[in-house]
N, C-alpha and C positions, 0 to 999 in steps of 0.2 A: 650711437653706433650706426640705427639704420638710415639716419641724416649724415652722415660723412660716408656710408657706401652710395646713396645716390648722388650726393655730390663730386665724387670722383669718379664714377661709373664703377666698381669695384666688388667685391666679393666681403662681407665680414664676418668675423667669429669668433665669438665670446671666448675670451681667456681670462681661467683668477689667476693670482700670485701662489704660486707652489706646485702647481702644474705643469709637464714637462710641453714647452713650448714648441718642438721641434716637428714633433707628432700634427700638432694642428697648423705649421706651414705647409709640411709636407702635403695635406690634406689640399692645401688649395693652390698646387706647385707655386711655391714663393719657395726660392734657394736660398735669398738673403735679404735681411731686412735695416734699415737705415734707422739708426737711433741717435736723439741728439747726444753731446757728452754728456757724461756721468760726471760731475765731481763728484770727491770725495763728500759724501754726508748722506741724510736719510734716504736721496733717493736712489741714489747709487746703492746702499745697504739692501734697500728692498727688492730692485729689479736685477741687481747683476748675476746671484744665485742663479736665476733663471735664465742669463742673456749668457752666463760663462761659458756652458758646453756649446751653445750656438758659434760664441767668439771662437771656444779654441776649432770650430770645425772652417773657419775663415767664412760664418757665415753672418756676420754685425758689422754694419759699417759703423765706424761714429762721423758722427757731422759736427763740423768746428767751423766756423766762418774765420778768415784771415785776420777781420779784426779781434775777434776773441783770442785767436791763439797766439797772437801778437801781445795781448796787454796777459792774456792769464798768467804767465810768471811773474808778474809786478804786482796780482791780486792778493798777496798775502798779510796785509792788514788792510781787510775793506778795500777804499777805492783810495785811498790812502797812497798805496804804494803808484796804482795804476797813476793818479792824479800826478806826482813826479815824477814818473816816466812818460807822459803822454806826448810831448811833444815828439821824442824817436819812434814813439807808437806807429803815431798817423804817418809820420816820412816812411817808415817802411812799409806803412800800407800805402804809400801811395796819396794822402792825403794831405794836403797842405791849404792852410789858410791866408796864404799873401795870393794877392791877386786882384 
């Protein structure tokens, strides 16, 4: 932690899992904080308890990159699904391979 505050130049502070998180932004004025997606499974499980009152206060960004949230509804068996859709994946990202 105090290798990622002087690397950003930033402020840190210790937070466990079950502790109300809202208290120790306010502390160091942060209104909102950027978290990558959650799917569905253990880590979603563990952190969203704590990230839900901050969401419903509209204060959780989640961060999804174009190409993730382009292929994540084809994720539904492994990479299985994504591997047959990939060719409209990349055209609607913008990605193509002829050239």
């Amino acid at each position: 932690m105090a290798e990622a505050a002087a690397a950003w130049g930033c402020p840190a502070a210790p937070w466990r899992a079950g502790e109300p998180l809202a208290p120790l932004l306010d502390a160091a004025g942060v209104d909102r904080i950027a978290v990558p997606y959650l799917p569905t499974g253990w880590t979603c499980d563990a952190l969203w308890p704590d990230l839900a009152p901050l969401a419903a206060q509209g204060r959780v960004i989640c961060l999804l990159g174009e190409r993730d949230r382009t292929t994540w509804p084809h994720a539904k068996a492994r990479f299985f699904g994504v591997a047959k859709a990939i060719e409209g994946c990349l055209w609607e990202c913008g990605i193509s391979g002829a050239g």
